[in-house]
N, C-alpha and C positions, 0 to 999 in steps of 0.2 A: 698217411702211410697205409698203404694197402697190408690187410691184415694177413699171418700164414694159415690159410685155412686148413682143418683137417675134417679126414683123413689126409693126409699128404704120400706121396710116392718118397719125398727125400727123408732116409732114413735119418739123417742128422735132426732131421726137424722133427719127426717123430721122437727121436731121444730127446731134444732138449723139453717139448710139450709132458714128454709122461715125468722126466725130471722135474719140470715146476710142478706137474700134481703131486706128486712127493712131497715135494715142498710146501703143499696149499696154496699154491698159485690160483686165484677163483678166474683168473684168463683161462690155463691152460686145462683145469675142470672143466670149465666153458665147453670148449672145443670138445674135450671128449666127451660131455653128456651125449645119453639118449635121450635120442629127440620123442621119443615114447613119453618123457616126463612131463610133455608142454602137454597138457591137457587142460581142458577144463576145468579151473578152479583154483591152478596151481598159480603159487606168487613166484612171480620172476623178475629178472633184473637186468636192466640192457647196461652191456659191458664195453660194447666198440657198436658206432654206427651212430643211427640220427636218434637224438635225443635220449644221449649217452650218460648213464648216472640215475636217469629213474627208473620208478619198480611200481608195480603195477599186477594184474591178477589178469588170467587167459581166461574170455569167458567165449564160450559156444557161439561159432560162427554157420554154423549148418553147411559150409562147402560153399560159402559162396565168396571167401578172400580166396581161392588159388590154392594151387598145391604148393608146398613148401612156405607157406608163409600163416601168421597166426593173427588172432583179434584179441589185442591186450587193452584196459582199460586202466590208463594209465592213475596212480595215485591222484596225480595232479588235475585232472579233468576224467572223472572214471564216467561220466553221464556222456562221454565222446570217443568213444573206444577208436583204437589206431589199428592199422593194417600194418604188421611187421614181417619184413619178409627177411627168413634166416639167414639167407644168402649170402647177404650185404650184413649181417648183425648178429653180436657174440650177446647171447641168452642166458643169463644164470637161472637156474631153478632149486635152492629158492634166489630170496637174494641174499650177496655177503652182510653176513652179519659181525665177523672177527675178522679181518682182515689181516693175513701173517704181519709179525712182527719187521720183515725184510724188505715190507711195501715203503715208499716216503711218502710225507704226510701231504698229498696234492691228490688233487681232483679226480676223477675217476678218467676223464677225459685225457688229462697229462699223462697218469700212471698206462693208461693204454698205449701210448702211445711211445712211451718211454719201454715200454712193454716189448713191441713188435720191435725196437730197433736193438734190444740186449738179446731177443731173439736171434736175431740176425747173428751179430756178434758171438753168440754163442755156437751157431751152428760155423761160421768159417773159423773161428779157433779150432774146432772139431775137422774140416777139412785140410787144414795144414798146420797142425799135431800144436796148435799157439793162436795166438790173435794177430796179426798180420796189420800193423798202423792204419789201414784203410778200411777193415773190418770196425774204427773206429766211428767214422766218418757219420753213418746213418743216424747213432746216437749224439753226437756231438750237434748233428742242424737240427736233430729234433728238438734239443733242449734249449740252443739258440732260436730259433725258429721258436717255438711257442715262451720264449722265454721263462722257463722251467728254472728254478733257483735248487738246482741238486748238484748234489754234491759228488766227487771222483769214487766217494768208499760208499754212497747209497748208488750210485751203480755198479759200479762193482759186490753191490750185494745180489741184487736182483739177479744180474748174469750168474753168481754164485749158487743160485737159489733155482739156477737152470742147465747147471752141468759143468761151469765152468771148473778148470782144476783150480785148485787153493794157492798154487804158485803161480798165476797170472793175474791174482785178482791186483796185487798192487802196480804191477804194468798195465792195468785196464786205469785205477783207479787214476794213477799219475797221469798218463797219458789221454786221459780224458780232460783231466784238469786244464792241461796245458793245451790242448787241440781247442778249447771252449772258449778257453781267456783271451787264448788270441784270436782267435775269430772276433768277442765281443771287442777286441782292444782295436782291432783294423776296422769292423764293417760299422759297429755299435748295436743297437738295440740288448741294452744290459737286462738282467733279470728281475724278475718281479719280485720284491724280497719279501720275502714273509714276516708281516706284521699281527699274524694273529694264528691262537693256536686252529688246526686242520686236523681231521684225521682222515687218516686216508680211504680214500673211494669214497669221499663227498662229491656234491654234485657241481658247487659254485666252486669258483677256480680264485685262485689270487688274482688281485686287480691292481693295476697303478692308482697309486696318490692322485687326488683331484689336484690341479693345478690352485693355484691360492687365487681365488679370486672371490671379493666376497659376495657377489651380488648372487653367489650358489648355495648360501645359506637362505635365500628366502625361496628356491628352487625343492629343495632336500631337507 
């Protein structure tokens, strides 16, 4: 899902982004930082884009990655510094280190992504004065679609936590449930359940159970 960048023209989407900084949203900070802060030295933390979830420190590139784009040397390989270009990718500076209490407990990659579709939802509840069944729809295949094991009232927290009114969260949360279920009951590909504790804005994501075979113990 292509991200909402800002600054944006649709004032909808400007209210719901300064609503989740309110709320400590570390997406919708994202967005509005200045980009005066990526300098040299500074620790930051890629939020949407490639190689989403780590954190890494901007060290001095002399002008020669391009305009708009930085040289971060990521934790994980810092002897091979990366060309990141902001365009395409949501930049924390520093990186999250509390992550609001409103986030659920999945990958940074998921919570993004589950991110830009309660966005959405938030903004068309905002243009016809409600949520509109279809304004459902973005959320519901992202969670099938990456198979995402959330739940109707952790989304409807997050849209909560981005403008939504207080009397649609359980029309959001029902009608989530039930738009998901049957999706997973007709098409299948059911959820990844979570077997171990997560805290949110990690970088590994839940995985499916190895199949039982034993010849992967002498593999693993």
């Amino acid at each position: 899902m292509i991200p909402i960048q800002w600054p944006s023209k649709s004032a909808e989407s400007r209210a719901a982004i300064e609503f989740g900084r309110g709320s400590g949203c570390p997406f919708c900070s994202a967005r509005m930082a200045d980009r005066a802060q990526f300098e040299a030295g500074a620790r930051v933390q890629i939020l949407y884009g490639h190689r989403v979830g780590e954190a890494g420190t901007i060290v001095k590139s002399n002008g020669c990655v391009g305009w708009g784009k930085v040289l971060i040397a990521l934790d994980r390989n810092p002897e091979h510094p990366s060309i990141i270009d902001l365009s395409q990718t949501l930049i924390s500076a520093p990186p999250v280190e509390n992550p609001p209490i409103w986030l659920p407990p999945f990958s940074t990659s998921d919570i993004a992504s589950l991110h830009e579709a309660a966005l959405l939802l938030v903004m068309e509840a905002s243009y016809k004065n409600g949520p509109a069944i279809n304004a459902l729809l973005p959320i519901v295949h992202v969670s099938w679609a990456l198979r995402i094991d959330v739940s109707g009232d952790e989304v409807a927290a997050i849209c909560l936590a981005h403008g939504l009114e207080s009397s649609r969260a359980s029309y959001v949360s029902s009608h989530f449930e039930f738009g998901v279920r049957t999706l997973r009951g007709v098409v299948g590909r059911q959820p990844i359940k979570r077997r171990r504790k997560m805290a949110p804005m990690a970088i590994d994501r839940y995985r499916p159970l190895r199949r039982a075979k034993p010849w992967l113990n002498d593999l693993y």
